[in-house]
Every structure is written in structure tokens, then in C-alpha cells.
N, C-alpha and C positions, 0 to 999 in steps of 0.2 A: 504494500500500500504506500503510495507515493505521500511525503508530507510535504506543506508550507508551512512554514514561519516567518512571521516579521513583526516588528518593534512598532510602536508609534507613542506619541507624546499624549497623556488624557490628562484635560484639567490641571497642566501643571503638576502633576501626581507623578508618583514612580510608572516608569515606563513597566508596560503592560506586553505579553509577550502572548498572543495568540494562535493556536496553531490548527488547522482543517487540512483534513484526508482531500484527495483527489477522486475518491468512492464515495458511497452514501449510506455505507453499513450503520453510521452512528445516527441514521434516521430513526428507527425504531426506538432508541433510546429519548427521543424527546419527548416532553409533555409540557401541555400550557396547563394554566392555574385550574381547569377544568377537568380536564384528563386527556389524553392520547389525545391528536390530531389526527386526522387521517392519511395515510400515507400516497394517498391520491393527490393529498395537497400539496403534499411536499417532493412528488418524484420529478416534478418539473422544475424545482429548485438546487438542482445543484448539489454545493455543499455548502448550503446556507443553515442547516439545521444548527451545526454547530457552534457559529460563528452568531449568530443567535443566542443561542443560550449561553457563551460568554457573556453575552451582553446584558441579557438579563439579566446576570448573576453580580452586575457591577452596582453598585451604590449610585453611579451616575442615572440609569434605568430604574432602579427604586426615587430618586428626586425627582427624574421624573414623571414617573406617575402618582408620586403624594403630590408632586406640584399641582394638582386639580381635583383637590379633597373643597375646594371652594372657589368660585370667580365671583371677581369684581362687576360689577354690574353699576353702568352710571345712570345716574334715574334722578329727575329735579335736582341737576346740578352738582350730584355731591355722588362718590362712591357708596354702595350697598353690598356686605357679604351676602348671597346667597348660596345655600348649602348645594352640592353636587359633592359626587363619589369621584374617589381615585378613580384614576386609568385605571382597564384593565389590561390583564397581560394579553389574551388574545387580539385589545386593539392596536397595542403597543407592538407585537410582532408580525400583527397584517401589517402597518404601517411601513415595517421598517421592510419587510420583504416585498410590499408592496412599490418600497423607495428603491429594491435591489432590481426591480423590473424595469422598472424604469430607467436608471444608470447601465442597466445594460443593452436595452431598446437602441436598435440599431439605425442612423437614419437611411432615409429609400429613398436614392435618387428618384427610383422611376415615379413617386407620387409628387414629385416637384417641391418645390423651398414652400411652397406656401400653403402646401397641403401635409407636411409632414412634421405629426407630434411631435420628435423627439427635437425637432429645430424650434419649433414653437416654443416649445420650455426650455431651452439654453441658449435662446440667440438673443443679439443685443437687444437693448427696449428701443421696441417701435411706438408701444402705447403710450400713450401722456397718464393713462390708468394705471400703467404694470403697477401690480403690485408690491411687488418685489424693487422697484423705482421710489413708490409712494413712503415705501420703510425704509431708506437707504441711508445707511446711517443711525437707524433713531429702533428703539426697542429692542436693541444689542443684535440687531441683526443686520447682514451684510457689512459688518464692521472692517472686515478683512481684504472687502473689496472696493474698490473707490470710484466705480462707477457702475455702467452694465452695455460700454461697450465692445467688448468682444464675448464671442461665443464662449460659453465656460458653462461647462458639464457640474460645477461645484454650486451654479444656481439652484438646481434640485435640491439640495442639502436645504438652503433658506426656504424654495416652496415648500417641501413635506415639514420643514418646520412649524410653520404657518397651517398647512394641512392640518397637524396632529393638534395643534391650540383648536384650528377651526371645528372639526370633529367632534370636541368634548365641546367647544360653547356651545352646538346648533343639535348636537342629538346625544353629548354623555357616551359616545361610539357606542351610538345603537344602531349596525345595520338597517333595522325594518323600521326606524324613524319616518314618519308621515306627514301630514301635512300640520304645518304650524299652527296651532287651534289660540294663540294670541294673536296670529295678522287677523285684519279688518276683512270683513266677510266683500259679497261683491265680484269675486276675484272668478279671471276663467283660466280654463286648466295648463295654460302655458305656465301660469305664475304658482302653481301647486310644488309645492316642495318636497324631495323624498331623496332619503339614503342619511348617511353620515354627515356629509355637509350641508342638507338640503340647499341641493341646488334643484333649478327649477330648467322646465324646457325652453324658456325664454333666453334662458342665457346660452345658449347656442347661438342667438344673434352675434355675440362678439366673442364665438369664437372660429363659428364656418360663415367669416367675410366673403361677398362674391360669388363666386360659384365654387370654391374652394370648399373641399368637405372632411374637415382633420376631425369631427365626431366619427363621422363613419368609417375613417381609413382607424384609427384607432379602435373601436370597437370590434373592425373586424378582427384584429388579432386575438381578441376574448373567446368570438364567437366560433374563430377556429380550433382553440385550443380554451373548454369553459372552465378547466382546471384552473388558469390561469388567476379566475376571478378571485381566489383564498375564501369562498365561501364559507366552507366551513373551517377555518381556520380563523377571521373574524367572529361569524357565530357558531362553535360547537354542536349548540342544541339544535340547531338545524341539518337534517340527515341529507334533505332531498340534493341534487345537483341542481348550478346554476337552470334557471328559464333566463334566456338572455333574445329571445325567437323574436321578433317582431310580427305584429297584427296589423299593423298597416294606420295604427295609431297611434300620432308620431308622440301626442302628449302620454299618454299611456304608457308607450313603447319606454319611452323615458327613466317614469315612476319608475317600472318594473325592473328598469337594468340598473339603475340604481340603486338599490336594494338586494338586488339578487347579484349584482355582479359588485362586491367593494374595493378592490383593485382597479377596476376598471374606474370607477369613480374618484378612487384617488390620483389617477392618471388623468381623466378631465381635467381635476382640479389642478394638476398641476399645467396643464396648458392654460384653463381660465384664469388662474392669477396672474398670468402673465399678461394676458390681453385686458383684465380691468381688475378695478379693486370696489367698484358699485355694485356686484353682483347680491352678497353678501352685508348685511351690516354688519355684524362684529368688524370685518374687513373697511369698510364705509368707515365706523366711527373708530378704528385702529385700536378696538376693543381685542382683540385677536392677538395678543402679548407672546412672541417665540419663546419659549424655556429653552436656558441655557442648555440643560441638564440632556432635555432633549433631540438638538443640534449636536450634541456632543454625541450622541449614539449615532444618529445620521453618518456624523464624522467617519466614527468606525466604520461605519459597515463600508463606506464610501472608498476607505484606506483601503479594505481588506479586498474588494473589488478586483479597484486600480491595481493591487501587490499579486492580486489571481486573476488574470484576465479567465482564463479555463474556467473559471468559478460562475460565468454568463452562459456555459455551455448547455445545450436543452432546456434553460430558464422560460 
């Protein structure tokens, strides 16, 4: 069994010494706070299992999932705690595996610069919205970078950061999260919200510009391979496999993969933040605060990637 190991710097802390098989025997040995994962979820990952559970096991992944034992919440002008539960580990390890799909997303010449996800989410800022623009500098994020004009594969690190705060304010990392029963009724179904981030089927306006269709060239990668989605690796208690099918109802079609597919939704999201920061209020009112703790896990995995290229191989 072939190994890798490599060094990297965490938190200013003693250097930290990681080491993953080039096999995936140490799959069966994993479990999230639930119990086993299924290994359906995981055969398309590589050797991310273990590299994984490093990371869980680090103090920096404990901060940050106590980091959202409570949010801030600003209401007539003044801060309010309201109570919300820690992360959970299941969302904490979609997330970050869901971040390892993404940094290894290859980009497709033949969909063209303006049709393909993974340029969307690392190319410089076109929007006066980007997100990732709108915090630059400020909420300890993107500190290391001084602007966003060149292409850089390390802007994923800030979006999933952002992702994983957005997540816990807009549904607590509830997959089957619905529609927001505090917006102002009225509303048609474009503006219905569903999944982890509720997002809604309106905000597709700013992100398939033109005739250009980066919803659907992404999507389809799910729908080819629906393992892909970490369904049951974000919710456990769910047996069934993704429904990811389309009915020919585009708002519907929406809700549904959103919810059924959560990888796939945090890949939207990491293309929508880049084309605006209105989609979202938490985002809107820069409610949506990165945790160090959890950038710093991003870090990792992001290190352990770049040090394993192999390690994207059948992802």
C-alpha cells in the first residue's frame, strides 16, 4: 500500500503530520457522529475518508462546530443571541468533501469560459456583487489575498467558508429545509426557498447570464454520477438515493435537487456567490461571519489535495 505524507503549518500550532493510503481499505473504518456512512458515499471519494477524520479529530473542527451553538441576529438596531445547535459532524464532513469536489472539478474547455462552473468560482471578479469582493478584507476573510484579480483555485477555501456560516444561519444544515415560513406570504414559486442554503429558483437569473447554462452543465455531472450528491452522508436517516430527475418543472425541479442533491447545492452556491451577494440576506446584510476555525479545515483539506493530486482520482 503506497503512502503520502506531508507537513503543513495549522493555526500557528505544532506542525501537524498527516498521512492517506493510495487505496481505500481505511473506508470501512469510518463513522460520522451517527453511525457508518455508507460506502456508496464514499467509493467515489478517493482517499478522502481518512484525511477526514484527521480532521475531525483536530480541536480546530471541534471550534468549529461549537462556533454555532448560537448567532447573532441584528433586529431594531442592536444584536440579539438566538439559540441554534452546534454543527453537526455529518454537515461538517459533507461540506468539506463536498469543498474536495469541487477543488478537484476539472475545467471543460468544450463548455466554453462562460458556461463552465469551475471558472465561474475561481476566476477574477466580474461582478460588482461577488461576494467574495463584497468581504474583501473585512470578516477575516480573504485576508491573505489583496484582491480577486487573477484566477486562484484558493477562492473556494473563502466561498465554502461562507457556504458553511450560510448553511447553519438559513437551515441549522438541514438538508430537507423548506420554505421560509417568516418571508411575507404573496410570493410565486420562483422565490420558494429549499435545501441548506435556501436558495430559490430565481437566483438562477444571475447565474445562467444569456444563453449560457452553468446550472445545467453542473448539474449534469450529479445526474450522471447521483452518488456524487453525499446524500446520505449529509442526512444519514435518509436510506432512499438521490431523485435528482427533472418533470419538466423548472421551479419544482429546483426545490427537489436541492434537497435531494446537497453537494450539488453547495457547488451552486459556490458559483452564486461569486456572481452576487443579494441573493441571500444573511449575505445582503454581511450577517454571514466566516469562522476562522473553519477556513482553517478548508485549508487542510485544500493542502492535502494540492500534496495528492491522485487523491481527485474517481472523485
Amino acid at each position: 500500500m503506497q503512502q503520502f505524507k506531508f507537513r503543513y503549518k495549522f493555526l500557528g500550532k505544532s506542525l501537524l503530520i498527516l498521512s492517506a493510503s493510495n487505496t481505500f481499505s481505511e473506508t470501512a473504518q469510518h463513522r460520522s457522529s451517527s453511525g457508518e456512512a455508507s460506502s456508496q458515499e464514499f467509493n467515489t471519494l478517493g482517499n478522502f475518508s481518512k484525511v477526514i477524520d484527521e480532521i475531525e479529530s483536530s480541536t480546530e473542527a471541534a471550534d468549529c462546530k461549537a462556533a454555532f451553538e448560537y448567532t447573532e441576529k441584528f433586529r431594531d438596531g442592536g444584536p440579539q443571541k438566538s439559540s441554534r445547535e452546534a454543527m453537526k459532524s455529518e454537515y461538517h464532513r459533507g461540506m468539506l468533501l463536498s469543498f474536495a469536489q469541487n477543488v478537484c472539478l476539472k475545467d471543460d474547455p468544450a463548455k466554453g469560459i462562460r458556461a463552465d462552473p469551475k471558472t465561474a468560482m475561481i476566476s477574477p471578479s466580474s461582478s460588482p456583487n461577488d461576494t467574495l469582493k463584497s468581504y474583501l478584507g473585512d470578516k477575516g476573510l480573504l485576508n491573505e489575498i489583496s484582491d480577486l484579480t487573477e484566477k486562484n483555485e484558493k477562492y473556494l477555501i473563502h466561498s465554502f467558508s461562507l457556504l458553511m456560516t450560510l448553511g447553519m444561519l438559513e437551515s441549522s444544515g438541514k438538508v430537507k429545509e423548506g420554505v421560509d415560513k417568516n418571508a411575507s406570504g404573496g410570493r410565486n414559486a420562483s422565490e420558494i426557498e429549499a435545501g441548506l442554503f435556501q436558495f430559490s429558483q430565481n437566483s438562477r437569473s444571475f447565474v445562467d447570464t444569456s444563453r449560457f447554462g452553468i446550472y445545467n452543465n453542473l448539474l449534469k455531472t450529479y445526474q450522471d454520477k447521483p452518488e456524487k450528491c453525499l446524500k446520505g452522508l449529509f442526512d444519514p436517516a435518509d436510506k432512499k438515493s438521490p431523485d435528482i430527475t427533472e418533470s419538466g418543472d423548472k421551479d419544482a425541479d429546483f426545490q427537489k435537487v436541492m434537497k435531494e442533491c446537497p453537494a450539488f447545492a453547495a457547488a451552486y452556491g459556490a458559483v452564486l456567490l461569486r456572481k452576487t451577494d443579494q441573493h441571500n440576506g444573511p449575505l445582503k446584510r454581511k450577517e454571514a461571519e466566516p469562522k476562522i476555525a473553519c477556513t482553517k479545515n478548508l485549508e487542510q483539506m485544500f493542502t492535502y489535495i494540492k500534496s495528492n493530486p491522485t487523491s481527485c482520482d474517481g472523485i
